[in-house]
PDB file of N, H, CA, C and O in Angstrom:
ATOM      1  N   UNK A   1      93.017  85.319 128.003  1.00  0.00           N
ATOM      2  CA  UNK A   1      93.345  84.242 127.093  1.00  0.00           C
ATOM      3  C   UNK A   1      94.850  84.268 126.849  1.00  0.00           C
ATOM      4  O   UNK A   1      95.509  85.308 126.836  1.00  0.00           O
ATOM      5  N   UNK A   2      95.305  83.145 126.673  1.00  0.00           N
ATOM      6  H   UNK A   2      94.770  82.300 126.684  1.00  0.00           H
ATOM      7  CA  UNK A   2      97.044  82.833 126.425  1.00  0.00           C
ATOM      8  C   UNK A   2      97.067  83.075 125.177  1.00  0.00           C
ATOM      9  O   UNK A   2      96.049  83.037 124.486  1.00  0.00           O
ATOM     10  N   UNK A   3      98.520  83.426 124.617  1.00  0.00           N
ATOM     11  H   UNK A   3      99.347  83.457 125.179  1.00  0.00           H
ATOM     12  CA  UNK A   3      98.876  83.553 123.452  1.00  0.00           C
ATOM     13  C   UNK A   3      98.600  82.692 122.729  1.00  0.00           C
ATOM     14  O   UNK A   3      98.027  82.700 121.639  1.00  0.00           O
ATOM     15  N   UNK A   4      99.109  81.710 123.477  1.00  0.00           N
ATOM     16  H   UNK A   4      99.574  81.703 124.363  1.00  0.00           H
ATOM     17  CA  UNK A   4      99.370  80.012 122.313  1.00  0.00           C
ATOM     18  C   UNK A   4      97.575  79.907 122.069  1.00  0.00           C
ATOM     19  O   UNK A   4      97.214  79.596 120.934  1.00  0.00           O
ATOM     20  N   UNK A   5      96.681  80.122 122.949  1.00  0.00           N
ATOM     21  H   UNK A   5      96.975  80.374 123.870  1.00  0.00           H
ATOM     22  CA  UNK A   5      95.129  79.899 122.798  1.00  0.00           C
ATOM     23  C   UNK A   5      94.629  80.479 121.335  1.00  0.00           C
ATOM     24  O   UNK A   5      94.143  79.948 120.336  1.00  0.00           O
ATOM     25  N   UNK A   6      95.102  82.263 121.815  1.00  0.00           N
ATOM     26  H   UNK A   6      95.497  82.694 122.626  1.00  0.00           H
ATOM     27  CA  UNK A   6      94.819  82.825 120.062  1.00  0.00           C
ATOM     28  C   UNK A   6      95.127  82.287 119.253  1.00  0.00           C
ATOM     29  O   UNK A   6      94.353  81.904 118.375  1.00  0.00           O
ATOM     30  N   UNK A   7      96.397  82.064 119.266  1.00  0.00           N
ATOM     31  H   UNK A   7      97.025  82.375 119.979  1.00  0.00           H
ATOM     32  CA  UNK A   7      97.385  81.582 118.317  1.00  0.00           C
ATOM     33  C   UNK A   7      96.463  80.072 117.304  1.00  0.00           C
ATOM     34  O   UNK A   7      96.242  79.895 116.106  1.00  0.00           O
ATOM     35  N   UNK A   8      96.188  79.345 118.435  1.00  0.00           N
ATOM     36  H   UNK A   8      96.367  79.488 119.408  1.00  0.00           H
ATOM     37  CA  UNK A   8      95.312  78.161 117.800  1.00  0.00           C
ATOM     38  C   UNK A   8      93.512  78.829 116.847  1.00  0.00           C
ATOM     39  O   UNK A   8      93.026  78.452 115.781  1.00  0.00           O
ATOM     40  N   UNK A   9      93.278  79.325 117.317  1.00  0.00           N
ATOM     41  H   UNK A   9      93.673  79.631 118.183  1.00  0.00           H
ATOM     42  CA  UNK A   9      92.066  79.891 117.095  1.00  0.00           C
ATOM     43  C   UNK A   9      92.202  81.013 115.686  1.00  0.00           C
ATOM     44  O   UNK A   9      91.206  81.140 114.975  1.00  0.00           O
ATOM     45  N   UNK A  10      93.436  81.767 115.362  1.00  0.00           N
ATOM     46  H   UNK A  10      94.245  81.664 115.940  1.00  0.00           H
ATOM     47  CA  UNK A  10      93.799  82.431 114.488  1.00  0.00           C
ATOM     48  C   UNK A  10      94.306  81.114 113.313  1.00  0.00           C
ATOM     49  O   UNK A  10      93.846  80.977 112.180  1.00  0.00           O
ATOM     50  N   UNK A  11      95.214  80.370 113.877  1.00  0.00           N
ATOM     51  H   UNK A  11      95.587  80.481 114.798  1.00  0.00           H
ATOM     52  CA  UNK A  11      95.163  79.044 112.962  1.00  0.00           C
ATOM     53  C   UNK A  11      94.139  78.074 112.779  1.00  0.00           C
ATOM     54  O   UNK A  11      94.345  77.028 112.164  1.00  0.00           O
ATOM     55  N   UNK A  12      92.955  78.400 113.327  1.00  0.00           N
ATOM     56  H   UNK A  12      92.788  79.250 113.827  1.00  0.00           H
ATOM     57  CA  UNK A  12      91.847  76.924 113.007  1.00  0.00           C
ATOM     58  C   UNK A  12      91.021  78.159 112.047  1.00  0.00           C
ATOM     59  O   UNK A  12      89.927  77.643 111.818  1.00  0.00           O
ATOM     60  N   UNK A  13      91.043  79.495 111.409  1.00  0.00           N
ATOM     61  H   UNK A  13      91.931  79.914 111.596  1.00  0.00           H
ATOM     62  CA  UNK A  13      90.477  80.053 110.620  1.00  0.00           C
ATOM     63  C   UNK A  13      89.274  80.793 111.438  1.00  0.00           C
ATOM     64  O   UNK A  13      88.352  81.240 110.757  1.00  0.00           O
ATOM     65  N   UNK A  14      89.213  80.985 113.162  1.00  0.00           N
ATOM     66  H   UNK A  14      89.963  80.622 113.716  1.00  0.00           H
ATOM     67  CA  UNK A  14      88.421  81.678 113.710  1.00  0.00           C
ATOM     68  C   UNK A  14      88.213  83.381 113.615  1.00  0.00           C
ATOM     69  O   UNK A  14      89.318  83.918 113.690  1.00  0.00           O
ATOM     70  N   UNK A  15      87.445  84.066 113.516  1.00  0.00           N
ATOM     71  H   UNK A  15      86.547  83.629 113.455  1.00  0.00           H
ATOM     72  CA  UNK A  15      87.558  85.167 113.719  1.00  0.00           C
ATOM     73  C   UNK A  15      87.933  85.422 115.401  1.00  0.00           C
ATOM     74  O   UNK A  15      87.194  85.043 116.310  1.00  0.00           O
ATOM     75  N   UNK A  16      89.295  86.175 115.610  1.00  0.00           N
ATOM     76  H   UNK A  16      89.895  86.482 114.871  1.00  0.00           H
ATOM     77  CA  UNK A  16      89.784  86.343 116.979  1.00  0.00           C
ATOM     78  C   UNK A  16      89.296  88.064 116.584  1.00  0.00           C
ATOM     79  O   UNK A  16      90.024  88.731 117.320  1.00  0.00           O
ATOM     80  N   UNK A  17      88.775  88.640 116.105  1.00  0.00           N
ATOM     81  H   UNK A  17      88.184  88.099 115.506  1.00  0.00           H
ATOM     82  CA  UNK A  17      88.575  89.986 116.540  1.00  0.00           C
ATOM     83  C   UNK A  17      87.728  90.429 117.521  1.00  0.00           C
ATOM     84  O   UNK A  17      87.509  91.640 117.543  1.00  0.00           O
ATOM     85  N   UNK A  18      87.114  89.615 118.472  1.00  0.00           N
ATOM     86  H   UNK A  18      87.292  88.631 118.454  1.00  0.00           H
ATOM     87  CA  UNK A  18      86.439  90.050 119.612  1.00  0.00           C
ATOM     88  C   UNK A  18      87.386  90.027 119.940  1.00  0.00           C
ATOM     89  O   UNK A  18      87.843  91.103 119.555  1.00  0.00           O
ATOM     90  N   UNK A  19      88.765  89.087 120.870  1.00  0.00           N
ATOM     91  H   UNK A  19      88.394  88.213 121.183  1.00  0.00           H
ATOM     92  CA  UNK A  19      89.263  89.363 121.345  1.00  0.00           C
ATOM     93  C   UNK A  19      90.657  90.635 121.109  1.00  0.00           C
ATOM     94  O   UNK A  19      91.613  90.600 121.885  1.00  0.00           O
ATOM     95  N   UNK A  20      90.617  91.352 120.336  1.00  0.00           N
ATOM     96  H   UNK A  20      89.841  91.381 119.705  1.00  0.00           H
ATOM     97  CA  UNK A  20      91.101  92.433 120.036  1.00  0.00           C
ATOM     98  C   UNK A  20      90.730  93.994 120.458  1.00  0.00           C
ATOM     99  O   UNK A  20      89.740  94.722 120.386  1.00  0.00           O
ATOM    100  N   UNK A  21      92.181  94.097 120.970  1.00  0.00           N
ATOM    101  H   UNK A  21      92.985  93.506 121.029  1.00  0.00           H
ATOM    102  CA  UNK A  21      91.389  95.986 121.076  1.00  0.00           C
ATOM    103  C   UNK A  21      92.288  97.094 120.312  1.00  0.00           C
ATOM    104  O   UNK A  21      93.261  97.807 120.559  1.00  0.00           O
ATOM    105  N   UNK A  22      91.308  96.798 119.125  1.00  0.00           N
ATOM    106  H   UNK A  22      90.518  96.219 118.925  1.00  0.00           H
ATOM    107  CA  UNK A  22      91.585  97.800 117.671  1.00  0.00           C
ATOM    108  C   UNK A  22      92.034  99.210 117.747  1.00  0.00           C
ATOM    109  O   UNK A  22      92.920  99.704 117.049  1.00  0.00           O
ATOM    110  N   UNK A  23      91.084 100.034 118.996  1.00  0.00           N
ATOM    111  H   UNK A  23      90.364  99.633 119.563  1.00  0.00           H
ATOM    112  CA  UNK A  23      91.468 101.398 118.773  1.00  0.00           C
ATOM    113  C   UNK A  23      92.601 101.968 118.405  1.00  0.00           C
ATOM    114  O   UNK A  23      92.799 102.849 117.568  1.00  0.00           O
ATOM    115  N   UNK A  24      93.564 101.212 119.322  1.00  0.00           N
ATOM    116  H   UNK A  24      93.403 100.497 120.002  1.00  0.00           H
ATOM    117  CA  UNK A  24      94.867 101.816 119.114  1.00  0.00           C
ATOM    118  C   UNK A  24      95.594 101.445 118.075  1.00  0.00           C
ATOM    119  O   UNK A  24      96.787 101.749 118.106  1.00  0.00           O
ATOM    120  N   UNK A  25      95.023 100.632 116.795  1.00  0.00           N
ATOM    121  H   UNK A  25      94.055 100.384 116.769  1.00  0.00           H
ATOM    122  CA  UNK A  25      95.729  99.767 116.387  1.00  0.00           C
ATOM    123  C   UNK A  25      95.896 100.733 115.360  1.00  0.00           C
ATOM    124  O   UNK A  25      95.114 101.657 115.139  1.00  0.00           O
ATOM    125  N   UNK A  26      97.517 100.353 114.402  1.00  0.00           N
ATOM    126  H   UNK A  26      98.153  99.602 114.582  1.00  0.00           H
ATOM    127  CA  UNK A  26      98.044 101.700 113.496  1.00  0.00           C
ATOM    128  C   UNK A  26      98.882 100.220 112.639  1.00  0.00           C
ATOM    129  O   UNK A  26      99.317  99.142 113.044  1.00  0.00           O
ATOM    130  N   UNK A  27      98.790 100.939 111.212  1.00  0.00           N
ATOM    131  H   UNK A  27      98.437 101.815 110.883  1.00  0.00           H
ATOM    132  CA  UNK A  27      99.910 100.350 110.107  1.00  0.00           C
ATOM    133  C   UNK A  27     101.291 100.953 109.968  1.00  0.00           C
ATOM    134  O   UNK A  27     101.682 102.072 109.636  1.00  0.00           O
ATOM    135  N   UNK A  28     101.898  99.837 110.333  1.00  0.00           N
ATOM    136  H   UNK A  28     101.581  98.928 110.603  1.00  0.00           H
ATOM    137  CA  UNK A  28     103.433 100.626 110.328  1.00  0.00           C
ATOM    138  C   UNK A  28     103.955 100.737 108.700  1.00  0.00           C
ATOM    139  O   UNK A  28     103.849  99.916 107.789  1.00  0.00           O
ATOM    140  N   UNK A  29     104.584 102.149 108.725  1.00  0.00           N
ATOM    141  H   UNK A  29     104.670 102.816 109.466  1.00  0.00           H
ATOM    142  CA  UNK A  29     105.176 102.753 107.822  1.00  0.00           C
ATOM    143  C   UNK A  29     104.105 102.910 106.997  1.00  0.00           C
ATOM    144  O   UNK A  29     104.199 102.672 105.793  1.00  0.00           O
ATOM    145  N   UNK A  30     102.792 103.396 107.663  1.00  0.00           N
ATOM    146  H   UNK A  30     102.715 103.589 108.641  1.00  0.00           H
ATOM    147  CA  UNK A  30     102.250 103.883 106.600  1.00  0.00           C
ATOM    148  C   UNK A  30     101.483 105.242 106.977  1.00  0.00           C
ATOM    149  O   UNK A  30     100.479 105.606 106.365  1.00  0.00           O
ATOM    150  N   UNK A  31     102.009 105.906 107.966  1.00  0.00           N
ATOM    151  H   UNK A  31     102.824 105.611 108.464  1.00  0.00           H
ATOM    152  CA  UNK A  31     101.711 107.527 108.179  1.00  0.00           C
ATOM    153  C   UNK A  31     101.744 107.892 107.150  1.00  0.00           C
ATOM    154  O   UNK A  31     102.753 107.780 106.454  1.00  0.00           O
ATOM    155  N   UNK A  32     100.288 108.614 106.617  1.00  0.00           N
ATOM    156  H   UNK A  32      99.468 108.704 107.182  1.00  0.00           H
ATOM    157  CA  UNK A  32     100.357 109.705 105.397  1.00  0.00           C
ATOM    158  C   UNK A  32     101.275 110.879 105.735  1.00  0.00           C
ATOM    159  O   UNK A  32     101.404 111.535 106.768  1.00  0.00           O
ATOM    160  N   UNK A  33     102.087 110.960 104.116  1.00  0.00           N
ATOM    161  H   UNK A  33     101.982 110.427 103.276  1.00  0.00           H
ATOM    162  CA  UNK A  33     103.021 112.361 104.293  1.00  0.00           C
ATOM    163  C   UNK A  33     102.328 113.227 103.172  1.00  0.00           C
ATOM    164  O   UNK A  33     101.998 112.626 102.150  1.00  0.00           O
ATOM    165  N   UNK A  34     102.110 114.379 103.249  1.00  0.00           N
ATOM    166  H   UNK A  34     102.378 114.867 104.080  1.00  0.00           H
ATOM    167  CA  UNK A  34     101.381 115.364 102.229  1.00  0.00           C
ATOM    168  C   UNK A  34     102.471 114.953 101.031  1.00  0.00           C
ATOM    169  O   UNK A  34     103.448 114.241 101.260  1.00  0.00           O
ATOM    170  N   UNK A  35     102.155 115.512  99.714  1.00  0.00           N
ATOM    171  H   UNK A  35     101.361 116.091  99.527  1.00  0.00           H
ATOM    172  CA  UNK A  35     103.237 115.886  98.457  1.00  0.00           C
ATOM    173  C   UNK A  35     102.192 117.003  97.649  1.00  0.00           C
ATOM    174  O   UNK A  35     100.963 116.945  97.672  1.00  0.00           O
ATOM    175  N   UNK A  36     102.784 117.737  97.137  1.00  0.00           N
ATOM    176  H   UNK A  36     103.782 117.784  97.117  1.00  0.00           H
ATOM    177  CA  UNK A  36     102.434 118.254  96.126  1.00  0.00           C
ATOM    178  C   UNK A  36     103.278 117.925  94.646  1.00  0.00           C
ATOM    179  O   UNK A  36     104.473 117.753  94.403  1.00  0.00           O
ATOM    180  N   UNK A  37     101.865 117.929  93.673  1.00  0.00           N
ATOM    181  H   UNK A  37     100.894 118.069  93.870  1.00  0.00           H
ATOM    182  CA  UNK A  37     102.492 117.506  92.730  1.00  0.00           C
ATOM    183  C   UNK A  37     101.572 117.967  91.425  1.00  0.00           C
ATOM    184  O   UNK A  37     100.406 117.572  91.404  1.00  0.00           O
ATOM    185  N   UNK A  38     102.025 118.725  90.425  1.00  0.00           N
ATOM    186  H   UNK A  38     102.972 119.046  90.442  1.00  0.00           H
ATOM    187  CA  UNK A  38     101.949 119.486  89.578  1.00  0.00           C
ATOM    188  C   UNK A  38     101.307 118.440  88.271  1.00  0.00           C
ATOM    189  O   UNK A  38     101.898 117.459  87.819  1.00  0.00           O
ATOM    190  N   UNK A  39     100.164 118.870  87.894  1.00  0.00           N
ATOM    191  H   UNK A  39      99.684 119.667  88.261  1.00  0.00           H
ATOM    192  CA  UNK A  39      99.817 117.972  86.397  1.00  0.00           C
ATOM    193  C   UNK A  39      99.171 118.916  85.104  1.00  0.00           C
ATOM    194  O   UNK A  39      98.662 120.007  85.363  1.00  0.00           O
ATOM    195  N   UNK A  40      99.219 118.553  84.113  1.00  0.00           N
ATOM    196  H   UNK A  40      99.633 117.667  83.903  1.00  0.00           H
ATOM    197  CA  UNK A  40      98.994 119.420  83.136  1.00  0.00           C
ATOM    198  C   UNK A  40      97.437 118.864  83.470  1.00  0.00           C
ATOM    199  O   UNK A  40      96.994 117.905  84.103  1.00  0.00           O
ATOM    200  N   UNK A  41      96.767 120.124  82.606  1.00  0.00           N
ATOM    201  H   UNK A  41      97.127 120.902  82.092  1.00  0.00           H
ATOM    202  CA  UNK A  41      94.895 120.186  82.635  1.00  0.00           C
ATOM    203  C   UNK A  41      95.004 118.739  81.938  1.00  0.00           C
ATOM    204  O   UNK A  41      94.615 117.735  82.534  1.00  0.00           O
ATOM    205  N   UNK A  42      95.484 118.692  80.810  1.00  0.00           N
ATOM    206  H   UNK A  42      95.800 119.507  80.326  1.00  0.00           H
ATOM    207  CA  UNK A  42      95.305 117.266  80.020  1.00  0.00           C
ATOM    208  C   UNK A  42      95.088 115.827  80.949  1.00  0.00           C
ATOM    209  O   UNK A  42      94.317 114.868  80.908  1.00  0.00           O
ATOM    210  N   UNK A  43      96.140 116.233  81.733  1.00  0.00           N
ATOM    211  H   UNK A  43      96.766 117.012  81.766  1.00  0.00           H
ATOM    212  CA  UNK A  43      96.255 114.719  82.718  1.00  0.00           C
ATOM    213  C   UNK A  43      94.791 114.620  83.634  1.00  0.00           C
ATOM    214  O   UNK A  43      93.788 113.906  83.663  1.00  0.00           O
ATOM    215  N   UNK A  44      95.528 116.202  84.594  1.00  0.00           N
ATOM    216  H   UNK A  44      96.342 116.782  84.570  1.00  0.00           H
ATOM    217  CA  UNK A  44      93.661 115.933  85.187  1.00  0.00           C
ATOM    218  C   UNK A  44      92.820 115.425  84.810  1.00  0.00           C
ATOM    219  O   UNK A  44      92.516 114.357  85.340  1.00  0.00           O
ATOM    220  N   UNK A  45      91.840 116.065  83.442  1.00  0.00           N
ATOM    221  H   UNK A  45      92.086 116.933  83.011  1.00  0.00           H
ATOM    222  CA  UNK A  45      90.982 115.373  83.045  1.00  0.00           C
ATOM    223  C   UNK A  45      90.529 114.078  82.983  1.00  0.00           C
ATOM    224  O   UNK A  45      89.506 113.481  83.320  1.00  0.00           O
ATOM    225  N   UNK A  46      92.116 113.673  82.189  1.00  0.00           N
ATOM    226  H   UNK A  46      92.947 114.158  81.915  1.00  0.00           H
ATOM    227  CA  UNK A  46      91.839 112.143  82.208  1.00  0.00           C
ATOM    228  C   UNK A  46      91.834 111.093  83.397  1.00  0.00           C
ATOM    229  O   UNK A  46      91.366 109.957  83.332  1.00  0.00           O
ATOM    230  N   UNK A  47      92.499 111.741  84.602  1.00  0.00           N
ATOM    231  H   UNK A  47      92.879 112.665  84.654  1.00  0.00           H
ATOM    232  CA  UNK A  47      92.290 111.115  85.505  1.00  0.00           C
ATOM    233  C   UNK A  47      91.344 110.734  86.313  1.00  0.00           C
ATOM    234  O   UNK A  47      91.013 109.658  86.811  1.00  0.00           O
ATOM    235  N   UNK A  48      90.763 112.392  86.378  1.00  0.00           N
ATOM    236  H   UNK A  48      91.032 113.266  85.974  1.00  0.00           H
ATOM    237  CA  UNK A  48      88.691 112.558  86.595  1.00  0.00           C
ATOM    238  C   UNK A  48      88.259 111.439  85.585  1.00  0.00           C
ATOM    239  O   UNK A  48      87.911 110.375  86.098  1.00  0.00           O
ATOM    240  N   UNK A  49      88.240 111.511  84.538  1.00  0.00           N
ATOM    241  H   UNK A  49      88.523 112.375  84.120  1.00  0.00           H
ATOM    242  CA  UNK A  49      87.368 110.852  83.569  1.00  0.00           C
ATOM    243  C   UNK A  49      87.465 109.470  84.058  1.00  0.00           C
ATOM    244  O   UNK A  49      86.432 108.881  84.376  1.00  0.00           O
ATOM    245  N   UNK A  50      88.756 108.828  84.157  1.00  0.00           N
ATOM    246  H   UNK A  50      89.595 109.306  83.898  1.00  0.00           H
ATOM    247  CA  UNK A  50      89.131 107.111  84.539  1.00  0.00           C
ATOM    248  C   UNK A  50      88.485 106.952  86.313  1.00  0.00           C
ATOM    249  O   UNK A  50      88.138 105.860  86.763  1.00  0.00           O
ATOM    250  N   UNK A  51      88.442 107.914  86.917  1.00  0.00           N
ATOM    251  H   UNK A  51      88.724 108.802  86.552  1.00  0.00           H
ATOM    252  CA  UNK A  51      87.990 108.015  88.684  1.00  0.00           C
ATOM    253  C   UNK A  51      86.431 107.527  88.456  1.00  0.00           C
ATOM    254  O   UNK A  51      85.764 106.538  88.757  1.00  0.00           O
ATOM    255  N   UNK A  52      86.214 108.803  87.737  1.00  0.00           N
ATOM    256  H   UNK A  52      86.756 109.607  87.492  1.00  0.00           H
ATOM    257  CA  UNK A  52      84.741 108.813  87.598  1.00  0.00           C
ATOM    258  C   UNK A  52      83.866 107.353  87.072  1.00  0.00           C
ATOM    259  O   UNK A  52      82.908 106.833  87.644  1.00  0.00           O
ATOM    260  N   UNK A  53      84.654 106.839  85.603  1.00  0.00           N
ATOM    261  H   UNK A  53      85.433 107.261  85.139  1.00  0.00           H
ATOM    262  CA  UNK A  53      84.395 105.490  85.254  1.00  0.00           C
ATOM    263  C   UNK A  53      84.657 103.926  86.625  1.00  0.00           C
ATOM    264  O   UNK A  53      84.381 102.738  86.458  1.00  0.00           O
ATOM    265  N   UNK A  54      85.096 104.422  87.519  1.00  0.00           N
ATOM    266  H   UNK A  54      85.320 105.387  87.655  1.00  0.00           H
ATOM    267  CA  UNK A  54      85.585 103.290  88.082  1.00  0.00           C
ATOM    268  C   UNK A  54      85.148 103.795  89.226  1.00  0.00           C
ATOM    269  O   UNK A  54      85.528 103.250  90.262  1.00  0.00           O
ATOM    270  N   UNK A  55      84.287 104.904  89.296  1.00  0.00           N
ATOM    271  H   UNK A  55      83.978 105.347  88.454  1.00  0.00           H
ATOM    272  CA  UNK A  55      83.575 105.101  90.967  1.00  0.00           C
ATOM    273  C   UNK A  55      84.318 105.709  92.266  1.00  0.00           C
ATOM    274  O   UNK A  55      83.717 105.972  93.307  1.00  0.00           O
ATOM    275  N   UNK A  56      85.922 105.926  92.040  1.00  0.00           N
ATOM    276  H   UNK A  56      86.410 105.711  91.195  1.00  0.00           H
ATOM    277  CA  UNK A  56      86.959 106.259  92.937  1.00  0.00           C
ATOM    278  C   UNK A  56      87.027 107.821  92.936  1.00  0.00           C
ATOM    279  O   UNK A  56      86.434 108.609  92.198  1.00  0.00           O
ATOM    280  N   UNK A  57      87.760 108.025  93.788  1.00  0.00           N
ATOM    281  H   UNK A  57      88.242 107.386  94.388  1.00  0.00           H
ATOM    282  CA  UNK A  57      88.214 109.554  93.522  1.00  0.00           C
ATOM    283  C   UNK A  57      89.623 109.390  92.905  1.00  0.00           C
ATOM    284  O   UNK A  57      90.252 108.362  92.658  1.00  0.00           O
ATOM    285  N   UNK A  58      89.945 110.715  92.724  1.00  0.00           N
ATOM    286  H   UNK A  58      89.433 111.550  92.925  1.00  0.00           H
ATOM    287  CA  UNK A  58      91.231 110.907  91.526  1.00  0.00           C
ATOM    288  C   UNK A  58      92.079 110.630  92.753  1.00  0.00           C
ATOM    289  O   UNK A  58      93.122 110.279  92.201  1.00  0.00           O
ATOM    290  N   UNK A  59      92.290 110.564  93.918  1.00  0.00           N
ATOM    291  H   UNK A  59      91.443 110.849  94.366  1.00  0.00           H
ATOM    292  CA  UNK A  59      93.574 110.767  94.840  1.00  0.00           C
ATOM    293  C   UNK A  59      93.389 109.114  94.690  1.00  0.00           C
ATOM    294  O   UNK A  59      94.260 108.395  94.201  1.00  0.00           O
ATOM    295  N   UNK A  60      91.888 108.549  95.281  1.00  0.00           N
ATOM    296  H   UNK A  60      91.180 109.132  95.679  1.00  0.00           H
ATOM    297  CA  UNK A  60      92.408 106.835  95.187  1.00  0.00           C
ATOM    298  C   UNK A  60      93.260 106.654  94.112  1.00  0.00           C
ATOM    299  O   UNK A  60      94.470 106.533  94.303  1.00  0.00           O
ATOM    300  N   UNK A  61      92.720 106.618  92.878  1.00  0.00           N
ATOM    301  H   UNK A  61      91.737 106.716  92.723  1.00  0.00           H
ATOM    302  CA  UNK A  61      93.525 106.439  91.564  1.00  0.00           C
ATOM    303  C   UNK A  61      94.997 106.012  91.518  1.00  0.00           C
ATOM    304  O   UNK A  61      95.682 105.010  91.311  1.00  0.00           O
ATOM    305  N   UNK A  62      95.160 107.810  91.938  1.00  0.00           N
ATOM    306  H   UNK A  62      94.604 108.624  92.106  1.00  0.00           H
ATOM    307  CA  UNK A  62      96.628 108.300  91.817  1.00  0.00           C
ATOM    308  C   UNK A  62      97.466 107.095  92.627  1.00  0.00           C
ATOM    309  O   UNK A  62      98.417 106.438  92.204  1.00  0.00           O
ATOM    310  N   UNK A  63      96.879 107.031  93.777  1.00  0.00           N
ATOM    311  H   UNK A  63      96.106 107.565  94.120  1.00  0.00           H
ATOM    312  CA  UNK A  63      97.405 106.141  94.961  1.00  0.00           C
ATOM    313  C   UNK A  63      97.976 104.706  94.487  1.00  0.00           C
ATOM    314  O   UNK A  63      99.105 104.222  94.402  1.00  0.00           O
ATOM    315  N   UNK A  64      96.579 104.227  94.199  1.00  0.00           N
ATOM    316  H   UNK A  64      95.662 104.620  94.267  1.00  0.00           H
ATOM    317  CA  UNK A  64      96.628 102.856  93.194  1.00  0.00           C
ATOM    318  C   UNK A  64      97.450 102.542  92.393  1.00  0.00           C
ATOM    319  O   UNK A  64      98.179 101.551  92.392  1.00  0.00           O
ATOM    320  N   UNK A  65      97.362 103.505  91.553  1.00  0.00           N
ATOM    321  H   UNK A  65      96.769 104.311  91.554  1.00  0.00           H
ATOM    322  CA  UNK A  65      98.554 103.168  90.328  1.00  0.00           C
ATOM    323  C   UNK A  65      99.938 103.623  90.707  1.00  0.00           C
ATOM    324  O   UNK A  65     100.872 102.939  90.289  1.00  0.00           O
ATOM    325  N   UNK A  66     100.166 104.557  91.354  1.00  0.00           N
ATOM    326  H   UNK A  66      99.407 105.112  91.693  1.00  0.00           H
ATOM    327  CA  UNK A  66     101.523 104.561  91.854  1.00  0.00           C
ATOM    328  C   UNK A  66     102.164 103.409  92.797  1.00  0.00           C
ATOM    329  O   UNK A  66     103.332 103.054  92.638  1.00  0.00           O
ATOM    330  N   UNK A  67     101.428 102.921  93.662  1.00  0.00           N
ATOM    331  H   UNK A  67     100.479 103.210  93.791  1.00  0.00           H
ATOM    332  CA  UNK A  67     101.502 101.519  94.477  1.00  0.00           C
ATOM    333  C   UNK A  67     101.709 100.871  93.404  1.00  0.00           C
ATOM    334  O   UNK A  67     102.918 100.813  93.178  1.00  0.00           O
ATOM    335  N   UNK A  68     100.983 100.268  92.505  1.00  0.00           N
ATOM    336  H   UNK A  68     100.001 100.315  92.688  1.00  0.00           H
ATOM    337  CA  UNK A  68     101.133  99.259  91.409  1.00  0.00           C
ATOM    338  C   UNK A  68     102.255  99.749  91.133  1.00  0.00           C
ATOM    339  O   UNK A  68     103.092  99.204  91.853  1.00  0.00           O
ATOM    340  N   UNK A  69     102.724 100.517  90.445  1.00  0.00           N
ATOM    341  H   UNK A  69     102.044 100.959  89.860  1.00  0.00           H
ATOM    342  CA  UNK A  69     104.456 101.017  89.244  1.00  0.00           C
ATOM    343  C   UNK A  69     105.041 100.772  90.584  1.00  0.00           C
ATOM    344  O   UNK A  69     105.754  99.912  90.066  1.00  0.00           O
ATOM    345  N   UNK A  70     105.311 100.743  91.526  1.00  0.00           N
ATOM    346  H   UNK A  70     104.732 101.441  91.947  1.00  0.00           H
ATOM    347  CA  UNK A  70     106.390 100.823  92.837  1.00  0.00           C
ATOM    348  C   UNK A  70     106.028  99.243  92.996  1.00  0.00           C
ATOM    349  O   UNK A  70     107.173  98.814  93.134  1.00  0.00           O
ATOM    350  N   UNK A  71     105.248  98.175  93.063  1.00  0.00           N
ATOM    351  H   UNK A  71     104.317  98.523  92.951  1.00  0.00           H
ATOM    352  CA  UNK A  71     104.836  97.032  93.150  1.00  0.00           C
ATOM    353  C   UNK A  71     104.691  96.943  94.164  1.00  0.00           C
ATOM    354  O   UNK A  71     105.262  96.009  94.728  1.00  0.00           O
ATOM    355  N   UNK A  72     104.078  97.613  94.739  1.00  0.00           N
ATOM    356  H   UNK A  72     103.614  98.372  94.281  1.00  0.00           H
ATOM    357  CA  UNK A  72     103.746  97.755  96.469  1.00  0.00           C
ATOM    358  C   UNK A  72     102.178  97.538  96.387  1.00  0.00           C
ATOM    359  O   UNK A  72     101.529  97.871  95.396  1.00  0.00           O
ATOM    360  N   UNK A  73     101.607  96.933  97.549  1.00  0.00           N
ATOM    361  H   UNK A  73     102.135  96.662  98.354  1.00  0.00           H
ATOM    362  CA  UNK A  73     100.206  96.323  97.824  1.00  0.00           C
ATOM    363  C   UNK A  73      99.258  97.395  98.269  1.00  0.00           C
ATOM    364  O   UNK A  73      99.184  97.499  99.493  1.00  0.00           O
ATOM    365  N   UNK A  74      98.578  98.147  97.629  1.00  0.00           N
ATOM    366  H   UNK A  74      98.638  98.062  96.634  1.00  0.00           H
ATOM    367  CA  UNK A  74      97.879  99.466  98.041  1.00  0.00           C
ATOM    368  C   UNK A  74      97.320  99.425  99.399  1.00  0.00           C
ATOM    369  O   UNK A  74      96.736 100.408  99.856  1.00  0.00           O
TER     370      UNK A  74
END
């Protein structure tokens, strides 16, 4: 298939993901880098406690809301 073909088919609102080959596919600039990072018991807790209420784990959380304060799209 030609570019310009997808191209129409991605603009008429088609799903083109058959014609895709995903495996290799990667988000740029978004390689996880480890951090360590130090919290008082107090914080933990509350972070478990807000994870737990909202079904996530504490790392989603953390993730989330730091994306949000940086205004970046999680």
């Amino acid at each position: 298939m030609k570019a310009k073909d997808l191209d129409k088919k991605f603009d008429a609102g088609e799903d083109i993901s058959k014609y895709l080959d995903l495996s290799r596919a990667r988000r740029v600039n978004e390689t996880p880098k480890r951090v360590n990072v130090d919290f008082p018991a107090w914080m933990i807790h509350s972070l478990d406690k807000e994870a737990s209420r909202l079904g996530v784990t504490r790392q989603s959380i953390i993730k989330v809301w730091i994306s949000e304060r940086l205004g970046r799209p999680s």
